[in-house]
PDBQT receptor file of N, H, CA, C and O in Angstrom, charges set to zero:
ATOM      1  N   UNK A   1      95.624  82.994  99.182  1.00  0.00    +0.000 N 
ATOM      2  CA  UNK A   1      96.559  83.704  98.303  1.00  0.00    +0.000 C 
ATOM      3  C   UNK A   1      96.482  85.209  98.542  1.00  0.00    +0.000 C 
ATOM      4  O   UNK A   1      97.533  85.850  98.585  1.00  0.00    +0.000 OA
ATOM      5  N   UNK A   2      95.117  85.908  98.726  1.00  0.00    +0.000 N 
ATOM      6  H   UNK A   2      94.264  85.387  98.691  1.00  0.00    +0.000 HD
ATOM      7  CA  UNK A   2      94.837  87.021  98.909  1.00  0.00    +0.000 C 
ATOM      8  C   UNK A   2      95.645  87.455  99.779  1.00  0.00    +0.000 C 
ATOM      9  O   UNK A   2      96.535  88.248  99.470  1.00  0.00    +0.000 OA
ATOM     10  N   UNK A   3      95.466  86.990 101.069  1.00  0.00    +0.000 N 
ATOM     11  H   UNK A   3      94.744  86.346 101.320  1.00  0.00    +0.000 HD
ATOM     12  CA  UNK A   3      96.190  87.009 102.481  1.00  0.00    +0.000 C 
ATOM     13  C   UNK A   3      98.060  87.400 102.350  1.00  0.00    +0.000 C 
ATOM     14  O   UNK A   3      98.786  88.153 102.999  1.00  0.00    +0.000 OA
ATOM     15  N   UNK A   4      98.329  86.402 101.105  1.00  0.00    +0.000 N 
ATOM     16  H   UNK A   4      97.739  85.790 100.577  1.00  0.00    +0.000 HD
ATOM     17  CA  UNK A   4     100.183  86.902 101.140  1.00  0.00    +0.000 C 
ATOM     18  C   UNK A   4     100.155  87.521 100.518  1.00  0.00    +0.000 C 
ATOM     19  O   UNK A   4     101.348  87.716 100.288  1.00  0.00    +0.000 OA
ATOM     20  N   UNK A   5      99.386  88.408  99.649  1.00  0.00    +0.000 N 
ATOM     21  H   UNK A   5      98.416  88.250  99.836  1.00  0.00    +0.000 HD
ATOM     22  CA  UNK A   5      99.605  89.455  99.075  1.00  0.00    +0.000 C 
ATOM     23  C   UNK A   5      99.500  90.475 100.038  1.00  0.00    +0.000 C 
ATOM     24  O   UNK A   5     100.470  91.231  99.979  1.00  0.00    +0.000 OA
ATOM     25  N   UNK A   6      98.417  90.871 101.181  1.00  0.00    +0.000 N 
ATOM     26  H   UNK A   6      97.629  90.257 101.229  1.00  0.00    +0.000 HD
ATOM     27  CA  UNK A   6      98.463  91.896 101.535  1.00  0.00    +0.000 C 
ATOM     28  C   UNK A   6      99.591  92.029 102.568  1.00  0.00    +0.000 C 
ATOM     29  O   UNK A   6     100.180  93.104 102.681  1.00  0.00    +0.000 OA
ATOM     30  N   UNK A   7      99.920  90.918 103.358  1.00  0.00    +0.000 N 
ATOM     31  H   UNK A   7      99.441  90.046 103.265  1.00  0.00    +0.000 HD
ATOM     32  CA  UNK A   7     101.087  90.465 103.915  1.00  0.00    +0.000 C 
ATOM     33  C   UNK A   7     101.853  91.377 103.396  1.00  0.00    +0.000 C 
ATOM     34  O   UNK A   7     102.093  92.516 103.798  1.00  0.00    +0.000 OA
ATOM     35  N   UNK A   8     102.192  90.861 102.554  1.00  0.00    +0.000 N 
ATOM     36  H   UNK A   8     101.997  89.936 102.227  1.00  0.00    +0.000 HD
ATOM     37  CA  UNK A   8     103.689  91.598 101.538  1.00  0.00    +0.000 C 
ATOM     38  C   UNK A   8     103.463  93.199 101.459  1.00  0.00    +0.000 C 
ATOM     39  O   UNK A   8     104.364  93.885 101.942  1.00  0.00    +0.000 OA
ATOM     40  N   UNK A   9     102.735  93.629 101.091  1.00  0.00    +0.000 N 
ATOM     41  H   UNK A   9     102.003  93.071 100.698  1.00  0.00    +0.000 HD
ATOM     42  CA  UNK A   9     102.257  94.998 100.954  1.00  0.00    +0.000 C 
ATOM     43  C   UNK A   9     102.630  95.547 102.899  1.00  0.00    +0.000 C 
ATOM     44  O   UNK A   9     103.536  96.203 103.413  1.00  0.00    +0.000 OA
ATOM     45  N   UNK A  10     101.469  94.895 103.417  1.00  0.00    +0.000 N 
ATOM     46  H   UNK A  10     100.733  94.361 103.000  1.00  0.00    +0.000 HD
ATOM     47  CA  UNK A  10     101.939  95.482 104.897  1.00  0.00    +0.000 C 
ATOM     48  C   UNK A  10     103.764  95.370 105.461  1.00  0.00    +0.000 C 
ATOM     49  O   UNK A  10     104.318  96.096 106.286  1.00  0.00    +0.000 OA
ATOM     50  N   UNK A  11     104.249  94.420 104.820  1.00  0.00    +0.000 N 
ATOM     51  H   UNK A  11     103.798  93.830 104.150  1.00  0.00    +0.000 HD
ATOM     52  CA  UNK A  11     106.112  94.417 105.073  1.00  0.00    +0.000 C 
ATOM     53  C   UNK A  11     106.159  95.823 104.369  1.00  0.00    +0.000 C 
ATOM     54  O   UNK A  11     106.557  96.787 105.023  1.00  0.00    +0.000 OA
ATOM     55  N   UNK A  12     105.632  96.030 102.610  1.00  0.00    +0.000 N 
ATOM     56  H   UNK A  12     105.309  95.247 102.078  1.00  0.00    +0.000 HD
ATOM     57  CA  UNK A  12     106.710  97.049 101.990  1.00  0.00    +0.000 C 
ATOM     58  C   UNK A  12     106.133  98.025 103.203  1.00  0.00    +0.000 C 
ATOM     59  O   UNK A  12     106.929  98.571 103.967  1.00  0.00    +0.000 OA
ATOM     60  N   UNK A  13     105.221  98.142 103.287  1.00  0.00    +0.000 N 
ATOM     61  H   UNK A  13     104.575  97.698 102.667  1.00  0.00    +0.000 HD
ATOM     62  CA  UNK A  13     104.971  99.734 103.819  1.00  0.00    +0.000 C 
ATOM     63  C   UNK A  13     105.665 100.126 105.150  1.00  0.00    +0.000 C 
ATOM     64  O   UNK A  13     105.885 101.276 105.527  1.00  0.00    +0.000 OA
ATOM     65  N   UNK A  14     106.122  98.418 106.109  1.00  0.00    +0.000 N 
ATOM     66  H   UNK A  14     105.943  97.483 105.803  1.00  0.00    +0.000 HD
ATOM     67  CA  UNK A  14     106.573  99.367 107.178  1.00  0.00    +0.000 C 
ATOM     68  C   UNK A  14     108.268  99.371 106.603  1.00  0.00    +0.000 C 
ATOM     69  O   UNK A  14     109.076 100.123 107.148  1.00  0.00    +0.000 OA
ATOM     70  N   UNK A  15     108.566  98.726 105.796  1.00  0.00    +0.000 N 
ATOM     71  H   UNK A  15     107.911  98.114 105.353  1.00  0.00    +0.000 HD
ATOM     72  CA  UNK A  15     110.221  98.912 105.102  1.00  0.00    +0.000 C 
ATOM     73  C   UNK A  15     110.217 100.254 104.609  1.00  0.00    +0.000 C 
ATOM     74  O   UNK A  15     111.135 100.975 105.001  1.00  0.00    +0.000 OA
ATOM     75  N   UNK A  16     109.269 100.790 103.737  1.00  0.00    +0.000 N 
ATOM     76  H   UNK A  16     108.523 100.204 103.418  1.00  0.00    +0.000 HD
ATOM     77  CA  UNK A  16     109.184 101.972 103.759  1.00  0.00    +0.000 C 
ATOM     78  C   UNK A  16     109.513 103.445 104.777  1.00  0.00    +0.000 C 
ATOM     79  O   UNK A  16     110.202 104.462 104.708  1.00  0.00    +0.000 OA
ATOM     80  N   UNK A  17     108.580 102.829 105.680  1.00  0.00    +0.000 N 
ATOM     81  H   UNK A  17     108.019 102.003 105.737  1.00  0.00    +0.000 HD
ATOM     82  CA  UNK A  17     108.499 103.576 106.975  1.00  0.00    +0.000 C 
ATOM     83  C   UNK A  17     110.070 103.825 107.801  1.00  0.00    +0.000 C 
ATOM     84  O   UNK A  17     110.512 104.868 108.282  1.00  0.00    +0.000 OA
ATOM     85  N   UNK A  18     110.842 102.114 107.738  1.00  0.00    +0.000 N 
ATOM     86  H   UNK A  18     110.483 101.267 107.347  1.00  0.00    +0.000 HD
ATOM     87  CA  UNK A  18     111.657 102.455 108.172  1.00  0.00    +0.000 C 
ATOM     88  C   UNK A  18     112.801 102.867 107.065  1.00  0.00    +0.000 C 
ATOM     89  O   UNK A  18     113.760 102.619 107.795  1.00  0.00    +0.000 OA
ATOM     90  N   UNK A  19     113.189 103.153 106.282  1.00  0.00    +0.000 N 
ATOM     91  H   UNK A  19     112.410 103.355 105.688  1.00  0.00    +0.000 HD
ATOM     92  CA  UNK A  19     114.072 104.078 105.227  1.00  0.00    +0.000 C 
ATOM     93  C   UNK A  19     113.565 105.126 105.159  1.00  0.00    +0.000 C 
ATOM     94  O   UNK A  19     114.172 105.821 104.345  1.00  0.00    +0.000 OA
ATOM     95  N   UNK A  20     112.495 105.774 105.731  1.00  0.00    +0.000 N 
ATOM     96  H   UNK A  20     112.002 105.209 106.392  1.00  0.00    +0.000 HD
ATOM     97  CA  UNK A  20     111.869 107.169 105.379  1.00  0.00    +0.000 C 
ATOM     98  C   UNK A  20     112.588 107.742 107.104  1.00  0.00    +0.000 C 
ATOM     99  O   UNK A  20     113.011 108.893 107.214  1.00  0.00    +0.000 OA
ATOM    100  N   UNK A  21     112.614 106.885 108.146  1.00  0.00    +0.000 N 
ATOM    101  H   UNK A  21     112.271 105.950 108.056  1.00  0.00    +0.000 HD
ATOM    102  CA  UNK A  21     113.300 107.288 109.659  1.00  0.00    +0.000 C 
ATOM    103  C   UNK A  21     114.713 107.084 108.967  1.00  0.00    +0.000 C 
ATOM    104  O   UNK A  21     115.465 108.016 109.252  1.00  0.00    +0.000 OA
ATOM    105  N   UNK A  22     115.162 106.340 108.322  1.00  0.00    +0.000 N 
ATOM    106  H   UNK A  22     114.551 105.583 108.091  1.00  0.00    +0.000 HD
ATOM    107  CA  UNK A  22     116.490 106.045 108.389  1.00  0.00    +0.000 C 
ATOM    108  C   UNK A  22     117.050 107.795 107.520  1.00  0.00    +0.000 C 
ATOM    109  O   UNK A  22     117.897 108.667 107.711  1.00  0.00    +0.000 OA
ATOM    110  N   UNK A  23     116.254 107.582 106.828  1.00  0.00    +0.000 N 
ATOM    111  H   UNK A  23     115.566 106.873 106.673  1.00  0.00    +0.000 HD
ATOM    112  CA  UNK A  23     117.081 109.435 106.002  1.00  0.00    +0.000 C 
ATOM    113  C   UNK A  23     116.393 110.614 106.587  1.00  0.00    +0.000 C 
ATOM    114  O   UNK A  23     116.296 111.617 105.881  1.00  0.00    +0.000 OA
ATOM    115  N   UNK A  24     115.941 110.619 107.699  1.00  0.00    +0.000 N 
ATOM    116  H   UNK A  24     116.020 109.804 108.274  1.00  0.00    +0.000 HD
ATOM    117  CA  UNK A  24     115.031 111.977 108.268  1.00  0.00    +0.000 C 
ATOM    118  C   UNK A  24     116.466 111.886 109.449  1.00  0.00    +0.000 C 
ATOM    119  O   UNK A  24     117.314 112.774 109.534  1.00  0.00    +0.000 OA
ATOM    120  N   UNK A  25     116.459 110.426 110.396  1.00  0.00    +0.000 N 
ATOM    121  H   UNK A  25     115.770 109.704 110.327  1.00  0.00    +0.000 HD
ATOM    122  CA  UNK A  25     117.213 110.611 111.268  1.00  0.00    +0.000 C 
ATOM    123  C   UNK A  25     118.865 110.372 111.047  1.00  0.00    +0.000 C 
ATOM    124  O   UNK A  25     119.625 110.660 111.971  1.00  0.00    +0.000 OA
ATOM    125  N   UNK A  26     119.282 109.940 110.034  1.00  0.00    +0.000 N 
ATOM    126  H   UNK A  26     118.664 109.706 109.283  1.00  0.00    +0.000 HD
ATOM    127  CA  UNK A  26     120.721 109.834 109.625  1.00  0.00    +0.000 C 
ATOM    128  C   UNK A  26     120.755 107.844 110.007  1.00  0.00    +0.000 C 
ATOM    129  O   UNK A  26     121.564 107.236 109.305  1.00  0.00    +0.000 OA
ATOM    130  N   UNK A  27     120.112 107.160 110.810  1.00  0.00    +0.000 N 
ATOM    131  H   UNK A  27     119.455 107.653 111.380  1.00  0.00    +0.000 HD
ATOM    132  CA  UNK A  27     120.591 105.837 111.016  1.00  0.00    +0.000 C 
ATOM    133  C   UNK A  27     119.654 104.833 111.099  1.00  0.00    +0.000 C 
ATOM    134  O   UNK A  27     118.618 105.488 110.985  1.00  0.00    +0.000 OA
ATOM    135  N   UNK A  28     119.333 103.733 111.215  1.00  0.00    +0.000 N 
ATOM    136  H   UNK A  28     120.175 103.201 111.307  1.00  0.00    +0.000 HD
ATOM    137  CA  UNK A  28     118.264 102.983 111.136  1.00  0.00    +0.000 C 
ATOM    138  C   UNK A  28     118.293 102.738 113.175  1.00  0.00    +0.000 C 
ATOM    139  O   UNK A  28     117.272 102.283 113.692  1.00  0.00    +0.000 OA
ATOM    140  N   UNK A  29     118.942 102.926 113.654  1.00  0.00    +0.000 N 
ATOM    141  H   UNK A  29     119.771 103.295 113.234  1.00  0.00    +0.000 HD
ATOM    142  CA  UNK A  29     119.165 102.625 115.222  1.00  0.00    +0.000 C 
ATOM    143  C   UNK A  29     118.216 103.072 116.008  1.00  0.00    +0.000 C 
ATOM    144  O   UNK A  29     118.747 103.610 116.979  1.00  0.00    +0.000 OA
ATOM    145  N   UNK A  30     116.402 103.137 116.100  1.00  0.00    +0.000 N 
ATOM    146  H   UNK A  30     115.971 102.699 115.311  1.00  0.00    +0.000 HD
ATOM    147  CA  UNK A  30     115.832 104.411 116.874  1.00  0.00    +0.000 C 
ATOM    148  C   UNK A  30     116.034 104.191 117.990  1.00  0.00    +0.000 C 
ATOM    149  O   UNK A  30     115.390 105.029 118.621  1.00  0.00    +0.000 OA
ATOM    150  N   UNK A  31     116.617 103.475 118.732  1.00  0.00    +0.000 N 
ATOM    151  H   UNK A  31     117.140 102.795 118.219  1.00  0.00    +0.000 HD
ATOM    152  CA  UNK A  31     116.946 103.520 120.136  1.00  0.00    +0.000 C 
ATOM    153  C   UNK A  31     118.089 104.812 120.537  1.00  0.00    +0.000 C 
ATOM    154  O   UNK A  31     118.266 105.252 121.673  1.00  0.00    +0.000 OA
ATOM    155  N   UNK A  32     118.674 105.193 119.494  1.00  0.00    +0.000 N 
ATOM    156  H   UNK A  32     118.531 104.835 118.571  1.00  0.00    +0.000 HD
ATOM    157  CA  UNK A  32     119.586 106.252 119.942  1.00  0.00    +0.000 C 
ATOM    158  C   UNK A  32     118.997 107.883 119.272  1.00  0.00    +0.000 C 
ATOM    159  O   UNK A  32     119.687 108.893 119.135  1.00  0.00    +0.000 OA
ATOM    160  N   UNK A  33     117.682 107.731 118.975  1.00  0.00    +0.000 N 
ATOM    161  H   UNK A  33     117.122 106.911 119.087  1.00  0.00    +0.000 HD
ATOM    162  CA  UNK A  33     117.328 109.132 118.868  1.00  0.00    +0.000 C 
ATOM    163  C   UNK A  33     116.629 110.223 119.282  1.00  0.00    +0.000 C 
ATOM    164  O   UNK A  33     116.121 111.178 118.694  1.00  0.00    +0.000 OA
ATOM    165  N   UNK A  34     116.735 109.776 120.768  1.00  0.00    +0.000 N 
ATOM    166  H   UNK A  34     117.148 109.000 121.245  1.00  0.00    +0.000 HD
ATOM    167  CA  UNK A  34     116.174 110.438 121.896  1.00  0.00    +0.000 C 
ATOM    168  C   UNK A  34     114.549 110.637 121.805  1.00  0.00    +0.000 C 
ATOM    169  O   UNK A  34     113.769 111.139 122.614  1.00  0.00    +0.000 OA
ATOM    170  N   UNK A  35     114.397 110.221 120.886  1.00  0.00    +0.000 N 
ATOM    171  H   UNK A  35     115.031 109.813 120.229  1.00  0.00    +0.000 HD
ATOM    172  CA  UNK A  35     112.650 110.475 121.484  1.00  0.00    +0.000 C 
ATOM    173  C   UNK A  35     112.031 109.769 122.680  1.00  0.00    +0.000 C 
ATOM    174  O   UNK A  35     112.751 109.070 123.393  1.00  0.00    +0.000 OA
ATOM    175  N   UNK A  36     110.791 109.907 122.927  1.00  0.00    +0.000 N 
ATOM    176  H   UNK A  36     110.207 110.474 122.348  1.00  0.00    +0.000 HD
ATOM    177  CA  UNK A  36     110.368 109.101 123.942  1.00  0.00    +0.000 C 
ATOM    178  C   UNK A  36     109.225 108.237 123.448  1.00  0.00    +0.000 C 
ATOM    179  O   UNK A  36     108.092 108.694 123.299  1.00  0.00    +0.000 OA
ATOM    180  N   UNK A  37     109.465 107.308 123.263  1.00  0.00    +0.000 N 
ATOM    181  H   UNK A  37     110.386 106.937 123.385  1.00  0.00    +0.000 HD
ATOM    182  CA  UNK A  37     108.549 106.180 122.389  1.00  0.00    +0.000 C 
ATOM    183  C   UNK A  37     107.253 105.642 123.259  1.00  0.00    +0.000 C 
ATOM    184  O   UNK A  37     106.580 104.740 122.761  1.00  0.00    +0.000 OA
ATOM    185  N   UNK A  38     106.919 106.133 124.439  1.00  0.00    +0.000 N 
ATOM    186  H   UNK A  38     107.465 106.866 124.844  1.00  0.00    +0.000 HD
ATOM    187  CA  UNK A  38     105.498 106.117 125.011  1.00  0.00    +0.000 C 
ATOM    188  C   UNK A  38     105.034 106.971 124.562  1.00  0.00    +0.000 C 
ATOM    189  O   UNK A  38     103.941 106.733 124.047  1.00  0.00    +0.000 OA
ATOM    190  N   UNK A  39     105.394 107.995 124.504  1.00  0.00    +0.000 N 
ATOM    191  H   UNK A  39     106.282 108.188 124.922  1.00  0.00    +0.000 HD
ATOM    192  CA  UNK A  39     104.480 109.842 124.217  1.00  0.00    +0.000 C 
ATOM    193  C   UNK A  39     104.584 109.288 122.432  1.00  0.00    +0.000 C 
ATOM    194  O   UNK A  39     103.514 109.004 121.895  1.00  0.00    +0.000 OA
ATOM    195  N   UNK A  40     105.693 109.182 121.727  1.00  0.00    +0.000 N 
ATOM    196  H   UNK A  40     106.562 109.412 122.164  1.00  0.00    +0.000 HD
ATOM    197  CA  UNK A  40     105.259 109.371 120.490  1.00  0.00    +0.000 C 
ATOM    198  C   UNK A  40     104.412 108.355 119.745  1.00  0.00    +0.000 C 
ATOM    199  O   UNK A  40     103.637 108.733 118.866  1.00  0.00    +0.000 OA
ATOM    200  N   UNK A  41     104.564 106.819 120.138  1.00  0.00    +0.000 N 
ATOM    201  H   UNK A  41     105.194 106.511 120.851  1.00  0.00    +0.000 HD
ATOM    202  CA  UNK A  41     103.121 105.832 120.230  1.00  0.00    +0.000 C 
ATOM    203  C   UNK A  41     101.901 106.510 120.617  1.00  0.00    +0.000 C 
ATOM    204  O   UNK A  41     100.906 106.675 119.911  1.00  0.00    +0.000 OA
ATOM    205  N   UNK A  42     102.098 106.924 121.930  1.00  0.00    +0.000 N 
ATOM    206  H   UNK A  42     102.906 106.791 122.504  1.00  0.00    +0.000 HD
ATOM    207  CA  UNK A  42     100.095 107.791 122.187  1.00  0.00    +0.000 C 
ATOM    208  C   UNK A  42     100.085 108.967 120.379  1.00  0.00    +0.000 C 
ATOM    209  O   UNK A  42      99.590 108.905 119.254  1.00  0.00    +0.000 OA
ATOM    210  N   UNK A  43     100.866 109.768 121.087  1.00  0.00    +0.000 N 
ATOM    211  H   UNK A  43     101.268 109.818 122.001  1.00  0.00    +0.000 HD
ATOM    212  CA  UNK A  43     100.585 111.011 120.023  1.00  0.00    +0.000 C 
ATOM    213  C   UNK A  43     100.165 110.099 118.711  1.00  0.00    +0.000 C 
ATOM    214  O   UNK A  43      99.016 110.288 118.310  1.00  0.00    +0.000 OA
ATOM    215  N   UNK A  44     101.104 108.964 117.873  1.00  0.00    +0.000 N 
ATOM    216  H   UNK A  44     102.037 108.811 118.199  1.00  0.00    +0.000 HD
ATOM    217  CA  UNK A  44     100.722 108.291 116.954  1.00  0.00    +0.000 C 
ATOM    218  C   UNK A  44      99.099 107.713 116.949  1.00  0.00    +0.000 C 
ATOM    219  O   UNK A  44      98.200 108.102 116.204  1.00  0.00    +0.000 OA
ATOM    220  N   UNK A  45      99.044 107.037 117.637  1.00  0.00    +0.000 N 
ATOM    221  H   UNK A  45      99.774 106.720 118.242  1.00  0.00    +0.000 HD
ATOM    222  CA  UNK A  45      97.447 106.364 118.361  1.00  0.00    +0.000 C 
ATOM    223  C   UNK A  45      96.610 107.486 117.769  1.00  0.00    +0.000 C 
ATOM    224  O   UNK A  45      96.282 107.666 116.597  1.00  0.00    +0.000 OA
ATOM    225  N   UNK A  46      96.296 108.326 119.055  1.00  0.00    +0.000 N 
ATOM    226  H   UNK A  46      96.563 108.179 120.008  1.00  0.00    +0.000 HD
ATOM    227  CA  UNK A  46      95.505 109.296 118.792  1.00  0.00    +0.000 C 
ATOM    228  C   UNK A  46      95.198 110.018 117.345  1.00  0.00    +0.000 C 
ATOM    229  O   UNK A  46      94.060 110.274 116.952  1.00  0.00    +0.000 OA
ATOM    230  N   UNK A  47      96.417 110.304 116.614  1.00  0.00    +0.000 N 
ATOM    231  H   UNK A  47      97.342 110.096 116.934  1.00  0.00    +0.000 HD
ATOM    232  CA  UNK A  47      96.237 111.079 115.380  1.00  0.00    +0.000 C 
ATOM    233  C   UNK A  47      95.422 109.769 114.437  1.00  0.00    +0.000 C 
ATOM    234  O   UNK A  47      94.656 110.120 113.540  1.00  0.00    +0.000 OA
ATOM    235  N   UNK A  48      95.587 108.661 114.637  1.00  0.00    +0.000 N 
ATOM    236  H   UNK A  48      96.209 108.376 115.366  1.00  0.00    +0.000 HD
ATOM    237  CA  UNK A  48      95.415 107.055 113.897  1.00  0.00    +0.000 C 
ATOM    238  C   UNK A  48      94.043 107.409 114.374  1.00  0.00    +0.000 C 
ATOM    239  O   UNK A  48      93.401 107.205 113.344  1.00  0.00    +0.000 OA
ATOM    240  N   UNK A  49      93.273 107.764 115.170  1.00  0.00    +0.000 N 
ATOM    241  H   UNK A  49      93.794 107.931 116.007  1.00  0.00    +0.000 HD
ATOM    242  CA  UNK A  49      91.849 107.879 115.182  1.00  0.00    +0.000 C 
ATOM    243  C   UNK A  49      91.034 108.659 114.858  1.00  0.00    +0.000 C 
ATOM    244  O   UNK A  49      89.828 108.527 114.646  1.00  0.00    +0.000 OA
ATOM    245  N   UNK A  50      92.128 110.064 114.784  1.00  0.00    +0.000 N 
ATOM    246  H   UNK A  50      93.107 110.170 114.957  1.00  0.00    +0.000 HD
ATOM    247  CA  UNK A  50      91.486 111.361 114.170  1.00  0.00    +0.000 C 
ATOM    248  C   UNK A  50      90.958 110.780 113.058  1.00  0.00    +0.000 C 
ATOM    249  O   UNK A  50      89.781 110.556 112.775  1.00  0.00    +0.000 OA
ATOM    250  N   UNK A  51      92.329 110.482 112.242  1.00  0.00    +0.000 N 
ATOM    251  H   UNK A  51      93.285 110.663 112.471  1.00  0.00    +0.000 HD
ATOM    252  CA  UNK A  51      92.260 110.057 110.791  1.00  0.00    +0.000 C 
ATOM    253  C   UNK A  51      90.751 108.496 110.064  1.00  0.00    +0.000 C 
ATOM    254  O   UNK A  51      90.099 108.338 109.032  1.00  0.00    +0.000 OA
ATOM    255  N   UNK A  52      90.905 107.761 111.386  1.00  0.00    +0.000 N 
ATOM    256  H   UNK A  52      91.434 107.890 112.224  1.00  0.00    +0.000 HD
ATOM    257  CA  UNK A  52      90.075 106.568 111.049  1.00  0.00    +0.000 C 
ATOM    258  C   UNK A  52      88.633 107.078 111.379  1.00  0.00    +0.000 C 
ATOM    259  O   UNK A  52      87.760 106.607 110.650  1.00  0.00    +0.000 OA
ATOM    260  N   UNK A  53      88.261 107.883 112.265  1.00  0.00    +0.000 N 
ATOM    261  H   UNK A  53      88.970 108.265 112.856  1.00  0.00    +0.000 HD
ATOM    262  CA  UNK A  53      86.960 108.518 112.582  1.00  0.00    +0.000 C 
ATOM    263  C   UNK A  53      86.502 109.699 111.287  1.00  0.00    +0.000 C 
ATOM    264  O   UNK A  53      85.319 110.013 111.155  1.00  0.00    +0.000 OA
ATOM    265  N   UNK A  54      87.239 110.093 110.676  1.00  0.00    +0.000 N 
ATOM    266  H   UNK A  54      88.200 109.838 110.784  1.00  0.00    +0.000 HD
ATOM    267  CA  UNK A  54      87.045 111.209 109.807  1.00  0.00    +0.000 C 
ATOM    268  C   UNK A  54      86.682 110.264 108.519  1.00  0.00    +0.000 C 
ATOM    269  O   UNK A  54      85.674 110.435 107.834  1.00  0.00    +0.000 OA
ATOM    270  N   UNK A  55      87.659 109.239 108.295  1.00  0.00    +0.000 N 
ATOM    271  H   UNK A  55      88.478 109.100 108.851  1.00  0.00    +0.000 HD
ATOM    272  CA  UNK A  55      87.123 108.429 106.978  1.00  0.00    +0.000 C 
ATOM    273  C   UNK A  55      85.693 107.863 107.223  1.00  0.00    +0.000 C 
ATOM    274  O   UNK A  55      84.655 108.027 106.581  1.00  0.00    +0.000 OA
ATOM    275  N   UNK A  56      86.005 107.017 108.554  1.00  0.00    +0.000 N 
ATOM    276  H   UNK A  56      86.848 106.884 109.076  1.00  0.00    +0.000 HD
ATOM    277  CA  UNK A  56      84.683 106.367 108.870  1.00  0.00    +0.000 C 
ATOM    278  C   UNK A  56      83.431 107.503 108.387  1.00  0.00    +0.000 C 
ATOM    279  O   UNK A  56      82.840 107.272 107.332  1.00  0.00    +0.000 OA
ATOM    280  N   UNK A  57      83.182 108.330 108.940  1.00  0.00    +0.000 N 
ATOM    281  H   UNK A  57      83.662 108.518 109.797  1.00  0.00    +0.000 HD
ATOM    282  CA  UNK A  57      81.852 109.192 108.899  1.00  0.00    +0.000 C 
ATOM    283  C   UNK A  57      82.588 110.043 107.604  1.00  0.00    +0.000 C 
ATOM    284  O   UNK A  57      82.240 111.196 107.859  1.00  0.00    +0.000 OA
ATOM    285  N   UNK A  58      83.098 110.084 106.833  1.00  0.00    +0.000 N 
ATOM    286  H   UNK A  58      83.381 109.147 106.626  1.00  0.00    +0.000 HD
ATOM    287  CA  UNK A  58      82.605 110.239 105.157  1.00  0.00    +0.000 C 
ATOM    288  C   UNK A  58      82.151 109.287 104.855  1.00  0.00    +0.000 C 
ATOM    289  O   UNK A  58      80.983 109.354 104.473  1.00  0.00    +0.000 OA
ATOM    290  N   UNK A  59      82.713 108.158 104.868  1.00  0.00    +0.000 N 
ATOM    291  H   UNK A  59      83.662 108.104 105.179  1.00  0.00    +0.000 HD
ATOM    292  CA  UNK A  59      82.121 107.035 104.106  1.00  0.00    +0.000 C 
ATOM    293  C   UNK A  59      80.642 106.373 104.562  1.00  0.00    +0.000 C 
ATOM    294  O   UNK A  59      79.899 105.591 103.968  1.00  0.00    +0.000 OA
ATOM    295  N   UNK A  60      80.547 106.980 105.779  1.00  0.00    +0.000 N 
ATOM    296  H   UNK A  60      81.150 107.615 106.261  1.00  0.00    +0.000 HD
ATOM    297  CA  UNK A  60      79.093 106.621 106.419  1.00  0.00    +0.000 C 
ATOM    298  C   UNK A  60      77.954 107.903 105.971  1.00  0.00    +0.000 C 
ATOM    299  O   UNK A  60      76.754 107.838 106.237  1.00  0.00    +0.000 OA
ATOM    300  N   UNK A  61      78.458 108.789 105.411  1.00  0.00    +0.000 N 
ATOM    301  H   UNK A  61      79.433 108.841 105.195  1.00  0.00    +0.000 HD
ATOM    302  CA  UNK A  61      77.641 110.256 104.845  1.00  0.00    +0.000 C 
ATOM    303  C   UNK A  61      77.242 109.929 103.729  1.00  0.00    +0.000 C 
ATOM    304  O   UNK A  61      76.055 109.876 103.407  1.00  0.00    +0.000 OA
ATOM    305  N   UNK A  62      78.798 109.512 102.561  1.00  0.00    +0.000 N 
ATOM    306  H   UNK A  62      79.762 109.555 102.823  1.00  0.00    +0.000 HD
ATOM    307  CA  UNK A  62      78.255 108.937 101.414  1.00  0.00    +0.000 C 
ATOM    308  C   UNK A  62      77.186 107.871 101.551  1.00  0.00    +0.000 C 
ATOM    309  O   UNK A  62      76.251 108.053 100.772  1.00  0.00    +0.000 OA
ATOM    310  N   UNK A  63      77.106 107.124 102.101  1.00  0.00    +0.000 N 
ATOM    311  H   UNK A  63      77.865 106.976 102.734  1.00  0.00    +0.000 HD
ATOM    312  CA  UNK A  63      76.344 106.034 102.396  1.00  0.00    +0.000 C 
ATOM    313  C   UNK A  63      74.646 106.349 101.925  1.00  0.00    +0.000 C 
ATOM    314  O   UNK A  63      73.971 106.047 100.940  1.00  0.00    +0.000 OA
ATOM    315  N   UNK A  64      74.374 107.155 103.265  1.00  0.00    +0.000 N 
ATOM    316  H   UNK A  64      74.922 107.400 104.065  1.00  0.00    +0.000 HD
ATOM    317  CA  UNK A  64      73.327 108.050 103.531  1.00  0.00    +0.000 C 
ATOM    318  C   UNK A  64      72.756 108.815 102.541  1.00  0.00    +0.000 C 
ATOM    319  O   UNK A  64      71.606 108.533 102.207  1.00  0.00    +0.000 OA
ATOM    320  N   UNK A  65      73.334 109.740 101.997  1.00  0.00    +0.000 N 
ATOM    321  H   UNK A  65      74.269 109.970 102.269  1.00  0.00    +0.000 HD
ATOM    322  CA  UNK A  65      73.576 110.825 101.121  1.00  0.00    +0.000 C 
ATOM    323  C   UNK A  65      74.050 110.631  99.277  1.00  0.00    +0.000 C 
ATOM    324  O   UNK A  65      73.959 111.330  98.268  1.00  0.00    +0.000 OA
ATOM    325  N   UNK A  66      74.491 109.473  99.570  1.00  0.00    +0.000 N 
ATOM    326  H   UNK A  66      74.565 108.905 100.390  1.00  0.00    +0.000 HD
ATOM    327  CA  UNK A  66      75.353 109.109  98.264  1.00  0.00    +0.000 C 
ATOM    328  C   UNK A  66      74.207 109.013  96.668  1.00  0.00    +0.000 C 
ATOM    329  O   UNK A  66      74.697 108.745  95.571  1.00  0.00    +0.000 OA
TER     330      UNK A  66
């Protein structure tokens, strides 16, 4: 049961995601908005580890320290 709940949660958030592109870029279509979707996947990636390495080692400080 747990499992379709978070399910559902992971749909709203990328439905989210995409109505938050749809009113930044005017259309839900990203194939027509010239970005380059290798470079902006890496660039995405990378920042996704800044962010997961920075939580990780707070939460590994609190740990320690807490």
């Amino acid at each position: 049961m747990r499992r379709k709940k978070v399910n559902k949660r992971i749909l709203r958030l990328i439905e989210a995601r995409l109505d938050k592109g749809k009113r930044k870029y005017g259309h839900e279509n990203v194939e027509v908005d010239g970005r380059n979707f290798e470079i902006e996947a890496l660039e995405e990636i990378l920042d996704c580890c800044v962010y997961i390495a920075a939580k990780l080692i707070e939460l590994q400080t609190r740990r320690e320290y807490g």
